[in-house]
ROFI-933162 format. One record per residue (C-alpha): residue in one letter; x, y, z. Coordinates in Angstrom, 3 decimals. Example, Ala and Ser with C-alpha at 12.3 -4.5 7.8 and 13.67 -1.06 7.14 Angstrom:
<nodes>
rest|X|Y|Z
A|12.300|-4.500|7.800
S|13.670|-1.060|7.140
</nodes>
This chain:
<nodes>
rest|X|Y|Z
X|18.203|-44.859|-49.440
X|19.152|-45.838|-53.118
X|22.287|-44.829|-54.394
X|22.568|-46.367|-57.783
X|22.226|-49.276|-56.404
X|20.037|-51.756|-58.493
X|19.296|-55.600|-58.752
X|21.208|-57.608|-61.006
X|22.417|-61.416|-61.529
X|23.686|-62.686|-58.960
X|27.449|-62.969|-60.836
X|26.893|-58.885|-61.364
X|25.651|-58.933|-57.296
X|27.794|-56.516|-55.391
X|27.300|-55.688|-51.559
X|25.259|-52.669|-52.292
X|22.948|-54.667|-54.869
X|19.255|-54.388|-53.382
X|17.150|-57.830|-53.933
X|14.397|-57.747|-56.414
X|12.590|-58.599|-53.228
X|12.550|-55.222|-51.215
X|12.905|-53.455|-54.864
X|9.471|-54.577|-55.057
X|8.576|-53.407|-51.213
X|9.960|-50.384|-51.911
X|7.701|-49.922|-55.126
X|4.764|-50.709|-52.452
X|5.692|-48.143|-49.999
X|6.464|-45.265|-52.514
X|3.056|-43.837|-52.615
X|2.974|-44.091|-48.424
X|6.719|-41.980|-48.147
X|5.316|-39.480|-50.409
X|2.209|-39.026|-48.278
X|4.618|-38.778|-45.322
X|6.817|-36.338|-47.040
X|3.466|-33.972|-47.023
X|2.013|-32.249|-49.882
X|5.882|-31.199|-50.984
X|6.161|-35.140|-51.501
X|3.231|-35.499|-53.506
X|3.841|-32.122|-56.183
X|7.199|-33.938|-56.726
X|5.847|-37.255|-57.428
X|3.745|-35.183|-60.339
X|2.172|-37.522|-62.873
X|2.679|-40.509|-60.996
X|-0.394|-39.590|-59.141
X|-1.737|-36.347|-61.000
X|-1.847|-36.792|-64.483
X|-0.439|-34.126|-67.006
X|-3.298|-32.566|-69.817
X|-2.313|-33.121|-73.599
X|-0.794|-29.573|-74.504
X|-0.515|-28.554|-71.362
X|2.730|-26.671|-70.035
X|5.204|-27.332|-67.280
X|4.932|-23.854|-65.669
X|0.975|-24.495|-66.240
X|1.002|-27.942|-64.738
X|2.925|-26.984|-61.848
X|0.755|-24.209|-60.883
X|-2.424|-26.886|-60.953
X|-0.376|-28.600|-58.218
X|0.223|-25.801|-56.299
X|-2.859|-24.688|-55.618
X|-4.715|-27.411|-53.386
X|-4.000|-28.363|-50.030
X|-3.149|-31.455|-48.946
X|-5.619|-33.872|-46.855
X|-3.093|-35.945|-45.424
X|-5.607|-38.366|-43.791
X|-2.702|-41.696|-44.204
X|-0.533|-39.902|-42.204
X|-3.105|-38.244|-39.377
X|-4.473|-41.550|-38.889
X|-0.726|-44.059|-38.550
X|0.269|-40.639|-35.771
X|-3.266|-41.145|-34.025
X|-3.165|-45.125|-33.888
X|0.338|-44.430|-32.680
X|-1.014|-41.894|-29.865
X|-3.814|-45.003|-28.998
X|-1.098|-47.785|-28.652
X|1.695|-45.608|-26.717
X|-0.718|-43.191|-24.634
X|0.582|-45.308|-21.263
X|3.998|-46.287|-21.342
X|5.858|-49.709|-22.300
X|6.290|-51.557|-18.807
X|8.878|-53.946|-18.216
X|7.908|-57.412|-16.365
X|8.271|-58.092|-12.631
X|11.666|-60.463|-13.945
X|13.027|-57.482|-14.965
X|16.341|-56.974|-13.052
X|18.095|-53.632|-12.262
X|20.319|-54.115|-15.556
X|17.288|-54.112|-17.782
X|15.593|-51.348|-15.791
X|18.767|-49.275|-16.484
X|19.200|-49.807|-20.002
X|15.195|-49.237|-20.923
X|16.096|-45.558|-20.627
X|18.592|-44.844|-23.152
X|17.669|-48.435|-25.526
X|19.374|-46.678|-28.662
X|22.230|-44.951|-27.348
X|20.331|-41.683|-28.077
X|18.962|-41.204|-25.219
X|15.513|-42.523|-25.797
X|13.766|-44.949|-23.554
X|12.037|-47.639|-24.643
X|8.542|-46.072|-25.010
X|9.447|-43.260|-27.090
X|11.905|-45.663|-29.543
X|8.835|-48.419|-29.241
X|6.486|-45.591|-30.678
X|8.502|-44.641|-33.339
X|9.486|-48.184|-34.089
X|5.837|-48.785|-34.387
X|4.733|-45.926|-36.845
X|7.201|-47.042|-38.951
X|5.797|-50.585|-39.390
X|2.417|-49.287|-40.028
X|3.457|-46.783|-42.383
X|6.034|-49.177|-44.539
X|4.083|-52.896|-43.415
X|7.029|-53.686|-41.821
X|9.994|-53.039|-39.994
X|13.487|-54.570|-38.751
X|14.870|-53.746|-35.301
X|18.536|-55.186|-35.006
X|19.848|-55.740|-31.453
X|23.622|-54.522|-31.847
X|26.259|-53.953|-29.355
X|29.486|-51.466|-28.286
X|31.611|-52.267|-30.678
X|34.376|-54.919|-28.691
X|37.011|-57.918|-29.801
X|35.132|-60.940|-28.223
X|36.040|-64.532|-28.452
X|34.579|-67.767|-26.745
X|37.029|-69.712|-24.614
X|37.112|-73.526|-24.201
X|35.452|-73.011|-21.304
X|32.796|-71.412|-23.235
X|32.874|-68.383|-21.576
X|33.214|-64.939|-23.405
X|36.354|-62.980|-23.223
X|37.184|-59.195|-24.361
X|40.256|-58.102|-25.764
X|42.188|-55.956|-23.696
X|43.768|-53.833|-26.292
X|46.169|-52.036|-23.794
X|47.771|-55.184|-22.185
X|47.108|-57.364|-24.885
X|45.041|-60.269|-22.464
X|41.598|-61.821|-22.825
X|39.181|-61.178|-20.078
X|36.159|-62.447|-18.784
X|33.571|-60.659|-20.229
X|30.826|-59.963|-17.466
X|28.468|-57.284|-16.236
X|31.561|-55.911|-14.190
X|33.174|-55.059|-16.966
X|30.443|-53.778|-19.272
X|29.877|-51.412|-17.000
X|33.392|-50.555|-16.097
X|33.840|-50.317|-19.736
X|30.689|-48.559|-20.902
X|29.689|-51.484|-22.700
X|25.833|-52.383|-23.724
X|23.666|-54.055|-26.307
X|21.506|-51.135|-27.671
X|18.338|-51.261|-30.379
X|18.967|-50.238|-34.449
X|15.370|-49.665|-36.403
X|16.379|-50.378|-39.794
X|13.575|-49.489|-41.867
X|12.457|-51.270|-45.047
X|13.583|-48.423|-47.281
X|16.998|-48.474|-46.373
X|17.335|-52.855|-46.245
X|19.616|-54.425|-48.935
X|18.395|-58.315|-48.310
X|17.470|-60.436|-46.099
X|18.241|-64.179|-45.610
X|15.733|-66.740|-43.982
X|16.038|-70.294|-43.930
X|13.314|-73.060|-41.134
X|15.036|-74.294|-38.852
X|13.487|-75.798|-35.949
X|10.085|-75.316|-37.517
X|10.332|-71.504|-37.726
X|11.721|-69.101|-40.447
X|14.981|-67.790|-39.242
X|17.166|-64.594|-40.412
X|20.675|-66.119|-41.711
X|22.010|-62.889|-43.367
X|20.958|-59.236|-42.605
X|22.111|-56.632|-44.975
X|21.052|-52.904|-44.574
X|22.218|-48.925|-45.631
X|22.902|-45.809|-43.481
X|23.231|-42.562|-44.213
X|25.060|-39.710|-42.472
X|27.218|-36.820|-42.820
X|31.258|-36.625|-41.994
X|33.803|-33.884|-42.204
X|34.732|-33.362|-45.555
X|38.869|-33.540|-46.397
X|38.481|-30.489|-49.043
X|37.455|-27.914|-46.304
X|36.693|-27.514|-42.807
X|33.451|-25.384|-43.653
X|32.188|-28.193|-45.654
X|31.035|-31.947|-44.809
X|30.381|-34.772|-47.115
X|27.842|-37.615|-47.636
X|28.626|-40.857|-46.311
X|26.677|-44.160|-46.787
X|27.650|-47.529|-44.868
X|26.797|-50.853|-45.480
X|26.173|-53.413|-42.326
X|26.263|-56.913|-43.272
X|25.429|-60.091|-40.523
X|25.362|-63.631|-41.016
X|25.552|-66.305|-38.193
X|29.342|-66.265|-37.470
X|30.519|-62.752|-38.479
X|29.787|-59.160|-39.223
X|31.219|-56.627|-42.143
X|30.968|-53.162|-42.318
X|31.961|-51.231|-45.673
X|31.924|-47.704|-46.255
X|31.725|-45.516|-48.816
X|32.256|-41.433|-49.721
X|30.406|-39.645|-51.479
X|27.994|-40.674|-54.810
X|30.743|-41.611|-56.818
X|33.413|-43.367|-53.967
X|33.871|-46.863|-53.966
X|32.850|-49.575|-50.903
X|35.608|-50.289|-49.084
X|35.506|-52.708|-45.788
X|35.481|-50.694|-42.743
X|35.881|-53.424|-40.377
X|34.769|-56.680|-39.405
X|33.980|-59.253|-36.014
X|32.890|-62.462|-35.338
X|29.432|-62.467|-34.138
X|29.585|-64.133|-31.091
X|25.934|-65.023|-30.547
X|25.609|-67.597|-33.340
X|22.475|-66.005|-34.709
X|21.886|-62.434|-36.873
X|19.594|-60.844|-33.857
X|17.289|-58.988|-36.091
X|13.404|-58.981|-34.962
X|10.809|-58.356|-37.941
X|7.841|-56.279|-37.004
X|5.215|-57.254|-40.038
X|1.688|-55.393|-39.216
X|1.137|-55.524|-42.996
X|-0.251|-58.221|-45.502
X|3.003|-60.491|-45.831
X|3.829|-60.745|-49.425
X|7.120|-62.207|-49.140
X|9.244|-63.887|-46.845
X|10.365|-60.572|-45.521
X|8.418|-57.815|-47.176
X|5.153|-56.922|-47.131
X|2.088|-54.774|-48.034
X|1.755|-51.539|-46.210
X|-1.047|-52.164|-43.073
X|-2.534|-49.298|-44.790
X|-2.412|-48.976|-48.526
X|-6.253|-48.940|-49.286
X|-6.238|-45.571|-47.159
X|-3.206|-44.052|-48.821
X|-4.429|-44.741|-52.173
X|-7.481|-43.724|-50.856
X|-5.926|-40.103|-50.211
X|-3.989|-40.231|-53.640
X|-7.227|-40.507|-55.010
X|-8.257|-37.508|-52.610
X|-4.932|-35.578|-53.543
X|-5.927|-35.868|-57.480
X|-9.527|-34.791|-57.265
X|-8.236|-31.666|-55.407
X|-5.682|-30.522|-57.957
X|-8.938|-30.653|-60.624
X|-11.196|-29.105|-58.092
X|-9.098|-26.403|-57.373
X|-8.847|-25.885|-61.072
X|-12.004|-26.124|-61.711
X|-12.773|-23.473|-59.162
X|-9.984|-21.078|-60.874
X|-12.469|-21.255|-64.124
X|-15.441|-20.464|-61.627
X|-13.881|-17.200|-60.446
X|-12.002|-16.177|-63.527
X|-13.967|-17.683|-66.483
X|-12.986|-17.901|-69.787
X|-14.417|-14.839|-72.195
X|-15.454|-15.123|-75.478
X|-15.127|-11.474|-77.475
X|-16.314|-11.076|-80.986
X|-15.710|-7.860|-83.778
X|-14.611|-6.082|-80.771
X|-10.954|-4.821|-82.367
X|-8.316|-3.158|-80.555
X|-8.833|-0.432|-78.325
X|-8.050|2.986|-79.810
X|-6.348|5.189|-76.603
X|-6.808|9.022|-76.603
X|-3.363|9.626|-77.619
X|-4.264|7.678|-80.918
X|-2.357|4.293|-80.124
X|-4.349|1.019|-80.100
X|-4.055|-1.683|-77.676
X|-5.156|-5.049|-76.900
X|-8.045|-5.806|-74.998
X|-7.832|-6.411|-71.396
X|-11.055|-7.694|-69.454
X|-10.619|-7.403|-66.067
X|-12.467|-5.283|-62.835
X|-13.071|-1.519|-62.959
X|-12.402|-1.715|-67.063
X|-15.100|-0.664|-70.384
X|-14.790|-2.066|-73.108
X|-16.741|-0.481|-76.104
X|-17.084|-1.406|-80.137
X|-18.444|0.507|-83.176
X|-19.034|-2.860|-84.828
X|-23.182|-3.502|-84.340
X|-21.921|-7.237|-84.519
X|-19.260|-7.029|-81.174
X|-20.518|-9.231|-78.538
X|-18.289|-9.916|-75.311
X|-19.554|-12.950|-72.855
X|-18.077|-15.394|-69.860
X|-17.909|-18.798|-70.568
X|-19.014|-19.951|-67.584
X|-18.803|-23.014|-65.812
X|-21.905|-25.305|-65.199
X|-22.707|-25.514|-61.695
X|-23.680|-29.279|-61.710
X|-19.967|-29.952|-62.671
X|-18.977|-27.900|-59.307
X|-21.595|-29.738|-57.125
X|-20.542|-33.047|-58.734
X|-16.680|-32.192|-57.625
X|-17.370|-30.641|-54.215
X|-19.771|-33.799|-53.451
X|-16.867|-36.201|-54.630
X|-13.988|-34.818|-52.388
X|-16.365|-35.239|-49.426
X|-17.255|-38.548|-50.363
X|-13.533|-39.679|-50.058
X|-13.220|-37.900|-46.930
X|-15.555|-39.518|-45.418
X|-14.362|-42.777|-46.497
X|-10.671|-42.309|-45.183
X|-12.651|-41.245|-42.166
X|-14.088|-44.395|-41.333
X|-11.257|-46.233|-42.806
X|-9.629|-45.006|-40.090
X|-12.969|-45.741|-37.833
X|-12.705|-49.365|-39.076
X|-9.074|-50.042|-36.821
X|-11.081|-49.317|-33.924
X|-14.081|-51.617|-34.436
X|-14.380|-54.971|-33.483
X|-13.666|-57.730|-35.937
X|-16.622|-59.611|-35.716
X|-18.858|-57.174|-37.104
X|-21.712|-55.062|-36.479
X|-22.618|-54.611|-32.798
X|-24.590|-52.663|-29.649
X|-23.176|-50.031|-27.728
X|-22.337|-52.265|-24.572
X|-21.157|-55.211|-27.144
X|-18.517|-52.464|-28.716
X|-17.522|-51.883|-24.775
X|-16.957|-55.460|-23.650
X|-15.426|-56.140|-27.367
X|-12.726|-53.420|-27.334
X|-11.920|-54.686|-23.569
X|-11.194|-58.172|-25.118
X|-8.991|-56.254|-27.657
X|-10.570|-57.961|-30.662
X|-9.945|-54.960|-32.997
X|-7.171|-54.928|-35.325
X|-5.450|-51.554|-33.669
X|-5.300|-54.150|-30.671
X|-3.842|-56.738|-32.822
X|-1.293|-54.880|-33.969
X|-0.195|-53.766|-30.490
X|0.112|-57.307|-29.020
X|2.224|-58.655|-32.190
X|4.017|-55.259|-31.440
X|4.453|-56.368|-27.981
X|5.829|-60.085|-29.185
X|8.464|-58.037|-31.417
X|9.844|-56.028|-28.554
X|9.761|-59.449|-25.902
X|12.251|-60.677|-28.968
X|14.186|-57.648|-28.856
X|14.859|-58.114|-25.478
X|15.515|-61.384|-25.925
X|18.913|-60.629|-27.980
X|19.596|-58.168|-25.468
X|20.059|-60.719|-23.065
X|21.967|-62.707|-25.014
X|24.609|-59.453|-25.793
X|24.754|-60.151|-21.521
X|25.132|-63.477|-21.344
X|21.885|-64.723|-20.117
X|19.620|-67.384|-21.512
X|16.820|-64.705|-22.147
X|15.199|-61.713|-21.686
X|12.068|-60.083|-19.540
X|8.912|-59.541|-20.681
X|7.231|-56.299|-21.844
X|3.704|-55.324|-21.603
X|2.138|-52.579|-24.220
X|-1.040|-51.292|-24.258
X|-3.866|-52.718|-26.491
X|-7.133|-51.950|-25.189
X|-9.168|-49.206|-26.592
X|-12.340|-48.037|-25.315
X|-15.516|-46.587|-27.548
X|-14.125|-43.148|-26.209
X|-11.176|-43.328|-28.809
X|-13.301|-43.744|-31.547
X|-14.870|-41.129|-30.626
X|-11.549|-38.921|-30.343
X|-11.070|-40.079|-33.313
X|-14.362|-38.946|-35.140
X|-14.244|-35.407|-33.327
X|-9.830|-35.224|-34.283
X|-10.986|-35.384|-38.144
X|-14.334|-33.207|-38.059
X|-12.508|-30.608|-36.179
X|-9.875|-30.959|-39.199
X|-12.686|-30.601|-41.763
X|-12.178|-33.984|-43.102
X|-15.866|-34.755|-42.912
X|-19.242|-32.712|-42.166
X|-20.975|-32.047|-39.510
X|-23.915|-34.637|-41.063
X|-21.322|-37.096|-41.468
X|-19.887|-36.915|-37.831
X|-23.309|-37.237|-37.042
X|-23.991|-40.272|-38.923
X|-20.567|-41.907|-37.806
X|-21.460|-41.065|-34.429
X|-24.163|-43.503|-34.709
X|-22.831|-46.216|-36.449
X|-20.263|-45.835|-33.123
X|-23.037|-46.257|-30.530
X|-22.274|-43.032|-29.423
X|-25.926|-41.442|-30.348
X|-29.258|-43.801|-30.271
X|-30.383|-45.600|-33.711
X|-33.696|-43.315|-33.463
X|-31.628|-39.921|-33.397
X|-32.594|-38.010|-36.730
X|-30.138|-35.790|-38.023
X|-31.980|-33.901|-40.270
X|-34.545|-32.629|-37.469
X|-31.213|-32.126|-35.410
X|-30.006|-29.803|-38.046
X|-33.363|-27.780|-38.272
X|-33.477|-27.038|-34.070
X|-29.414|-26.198|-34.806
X|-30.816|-23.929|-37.522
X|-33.898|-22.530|-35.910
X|-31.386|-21.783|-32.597
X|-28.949|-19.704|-35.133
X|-31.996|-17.813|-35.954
X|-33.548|-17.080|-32.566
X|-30.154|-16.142|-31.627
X|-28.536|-13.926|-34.133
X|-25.868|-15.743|-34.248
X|-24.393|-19.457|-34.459
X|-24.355|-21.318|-31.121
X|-20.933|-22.672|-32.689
X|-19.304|-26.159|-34.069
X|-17.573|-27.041|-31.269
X|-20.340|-26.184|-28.968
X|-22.443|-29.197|-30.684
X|-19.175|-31.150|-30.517
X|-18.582|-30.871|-26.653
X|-22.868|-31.866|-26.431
X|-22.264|-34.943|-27.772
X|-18.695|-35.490|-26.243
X|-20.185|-35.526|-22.585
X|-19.485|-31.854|-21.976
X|-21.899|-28.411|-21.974
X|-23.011|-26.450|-24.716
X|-22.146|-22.803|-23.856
X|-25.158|-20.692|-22.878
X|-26.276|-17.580|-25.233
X|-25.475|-14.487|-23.143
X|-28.784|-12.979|-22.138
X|-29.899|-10.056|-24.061
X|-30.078|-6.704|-21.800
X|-33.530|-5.583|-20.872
X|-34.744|-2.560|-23.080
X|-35.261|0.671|-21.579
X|-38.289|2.174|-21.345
X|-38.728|5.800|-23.095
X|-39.543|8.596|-20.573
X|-43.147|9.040|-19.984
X|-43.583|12.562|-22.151
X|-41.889|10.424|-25.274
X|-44.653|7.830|-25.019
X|-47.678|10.637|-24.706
X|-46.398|12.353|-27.643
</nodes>
């Protein structure tokens, strides 16, 4: 969420300046937003990941882009491991009390519970490498007494009260969860203390969308800035592109730390950035995305080739007016010069094969990229192995849950101190993953078309899901001979259930000839 806003000496610094740290994480994430934002995403990025021909025009350029689809494996793949992680729901620990039970349901203020924020909280992580969840609360004038208890303003009588769980509720007050992803952060702080690296300033962006004072058909843009250290909190705000920050408001922060909780599935690359958990599969499906846009061209010179004409002239009509030459269906074209010649350039079909064969050679690499987050770490392995592996959650899918799952424990852990307790319950998400999902996985992207029917085969094995001595090729000639005998394809997904545990569907049975009547057959 840039808006102008740029890194600079620290005497030019200004409260929307971004640090040359998360300019460089956004850098690293741009080719994984563009994935997310679809294939609209990618046409826009252009030449950063389709390069431009010498001489070649914008309209001409853009209509090379238009024409594939997009195989948005990166994408498919972060929303399945998602689906794996969050199929049962987050479960709160038996020292959960009523109060935490309560608040689990509406965690945001926006009235979604703590699975459905957790799973998009999640997604996020993978997709960027990491993610920032800030533990904020309903917006109150606190202080600490000499006692050491914490007291609330009352703005209508003008007294300090206790603050306790009597009066949150009375008051509708409670803590609630802010995902503050890596795009929109500014900076962040960290200094060891106590051994471990700990967030000392928090600085993040927001968009959103107000009334706007010129009309009351019309709204404006809005951007605010949200700035924590230790002791305090700031706010500034500012209207439209070319407004100016302004402070908003401003607190004391009464829990003496910035309760932000980092989220960090990807390769760490600085103290608070990192690598996205999958950039070798989204460059990967750049790579994909390119060879498409030249396929697809290549394709548009296989069905309309290029024609080469010779002493062929301009074509006299029968009212006496000439014309160019058009080639095109349902025309003739004739020549009184013995030397015309008309011919299609043609495209050579090795250079088609050698495309085609390269497209499905990525796909089946993202494929088992995505394959690969399901296996077990310490390599290659039987069929029961796999089974008792993935139930010891040694695969990195699994890994990524349960450092998920020590993210949201510290989540809940500035929750509790928003209510005055020493800390927080703990949380239990799910991380084991049978061979079943890989599986689901296999049969999610060959249904898609990401990868053929020999190559679901072949992963298949490599899965434990089909013996070492099953041979594809004779499985493709009994598939083929069956087509034959039957008049017609037994079907995809009827192989697909076979080897999923289900039924193949049964030909119908042909109807029984009728005889001819006995005087037909004498004659």
């Amino acid at each position: 969420m840039d808006i102008s806003a740029s890194a600079s000496s620290q005497v030019a610094a200004s409260v929307d300046t971004v640090s040359p740290e998360f300019l460089a994480q956004r850098q690293r994430m741009k080719i994984c937003a563009d994935l997310y934002a679809g294939a609209e995403g990618m046409r826009q990025a252009g030449v950063e990941y389709v390069e431009r021909g010498d001489g070649e025009s914008a309209k001409a350029y853009a209509t090379r882009l238009a024409r594939p689809a997009l195989l948005n494996s990166f994408k498919r793949t972060i929303e399945y491991m998602r689906g794996q992680v969050f199929q049962r729901n987050v479960s709160l620990g038996e020292d959960a009390g009523e109060a935490f039970e309560a608040w689990a349901e509406n965690v945001d203020h926006q009235g979604n519970n703590l699975t459905t924020w957790g799973a998009k909280t999640f997604e996020a992580g993978l997709r960027d490498g990491v993610v920032f969840v800030l533990a904020d609360y309903s917006r109150v004038q606190l202080r600490t007494a000499e006692s050491g208890a914490v007291e609330w303003l009352d703005e209508a009588t003008g007294e300090w009260r206790p603050k306790t769980q009597q009066a949150d509720a009375e008051q509708g007050w409670s803590p609630y969860l802010v995902r503050v992803e890596a795009g929109d952060v500014l900076d962040v702080w960290t200094e060891t203390q106590d051994g471990r690296d700990t967030v000392t300033h928090f600085r993040y962006m927001e968009h959103g969308l107000e009334p706007s004072p010129l009309s009351v058909w019309s709204r404006q843009d809005v951007w605010r800035i949200h700035a924590w250290w230790a002791d305090r909190w700031q706010k500034y705000v500012k209207h439209g592109v070319s407004g100016q920050w302004e402070l908003e408001t401003e607190g004391p922060n009464q829990l003496g730390i910035v309760p932000v909780t980092v989220f960090m599935p990807g390769e760490q690359a600085g103290p608070s950035s990192a690598r996205p958990a999958l950039a070798d599969l989204a460059d990967l499906n750049r790579r994909h995305w390119a060879a498409s846009c030249g396929h697809c061209e290549l394709m548009e010179y296989v069905r309309r080739p290029v024609w080469f004409g010779r002493a062929i002239g301009r074509i006299r009509n029968p009212d006496g007016t000439e014309s160019d030459v058009v080639v095109g269906a349902g025309r003739m074209i004739s020549a009184e010069d013995p030397q015309a010649d008309l011919k299609s350039v043609g495209v050579d079909s090795a250079a088609v094969t050698a495309s085609a064969q390269e497209l499905e050679s990525l796909k089946n690499e993202m494929a088992m990229y995505g394959l690969q987050l399901l296996q077990p770490k310490n390599g290659k392995q039987t069929a029961t192995e796999v089974d008792r592996s993935a139930s010891e959650n040694n695969c990195t899918l699994a890994a990524w849950a349960l450092k998920f799952q020590d993210a949201l424990e510290n989540c809940l852990h500035d929750v509790a101190l928003w209510w005055g307790m020493d800390d927080g319950p703990s949380c239990s998400v799910n991380n084991v993953f049978s061979r079943q999902a890989k599986d689901d996985y296999l049969l999610e992207m060959y249904r898609a078309g990401a990868v053929s029917l020999e190559s679901y085969l072949s992963l298949l094995k490599q899965t434990g899901t089909l013996p070492d001595d099953f041979d594809i090729e004779a499985e493709a000639e009994k598939t083929a001979r069956s087509t034959m005998m039957n008049g017609a394809s037994t079907g995809i997904a009827s192989l697909a259930s076979m080897l999923n545990g289900g039924k193949p569907k049964e030909p119908e049975p042909e109807e029984p000839k009728q005889s001819a009547p006995q005087e037909e057959q004498e004659a």
